[in-house]
Residue, then its C-alpha position, 0 to 999 in steps of 0.5 A: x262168172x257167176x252173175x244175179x241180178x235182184x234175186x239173192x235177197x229172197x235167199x237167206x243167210x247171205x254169211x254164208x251163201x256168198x262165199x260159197x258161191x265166191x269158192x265155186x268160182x274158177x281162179x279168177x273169175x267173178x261174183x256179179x251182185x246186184x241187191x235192192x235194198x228197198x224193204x224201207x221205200x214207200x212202195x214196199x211200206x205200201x204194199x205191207x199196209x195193204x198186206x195187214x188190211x183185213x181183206x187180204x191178211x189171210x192170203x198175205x200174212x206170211x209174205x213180209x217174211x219171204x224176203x231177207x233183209x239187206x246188210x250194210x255194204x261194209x257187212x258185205x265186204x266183211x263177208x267176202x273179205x276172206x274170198x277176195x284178192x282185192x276190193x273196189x268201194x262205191x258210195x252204196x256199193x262195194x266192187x270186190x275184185 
């Protein structure tokens, strides 16, 4: 099992990160992903208000890149489809078995 919690959205190029990973597994073992797609929430739209402030643009300039947008589950799945042997979709998820 290969198992990451919040911690692929800082990686870049998902296309072709995942299927990667997906052939590192053993015959059946799985790929465990959790992704917040979050970059919209008022949190995260805070947080690049402040960023553009002029008391911290210098020190945060380049932070809003550091993150990788998230794809639409159905561009997941489209992803991982080739390295599946089946699949199992939720209302905002996409379960690959």
């Amino acid at each position: 099992m290969i198992f990451a919690n919040a911690v692929l959205q800082w990686l870049p190029e998902h296309a072709t990160l995942l299927p990667r990973l997906v052939n590192l597994l053993k015959s059946g073992g799985t790929l465990a992903v959790q992704m917040p797609d979050n970059l919209d929430e008022p949190t995260h739209r805070g947080m690049r208000e402040v960023a553009r402030d002029p008391r911290w643009a210098d020190r945060l300039a380049e932070a809003d890149a550091e993150r990788t947008s998230i794809e639409s589950p159905l561009s997941y799945f489209d992803m991982l489809r080739p390295c599946a042997g089946g699949w199992k979709y939720g209302a905002r998820s996409i379960t690959i078995l």
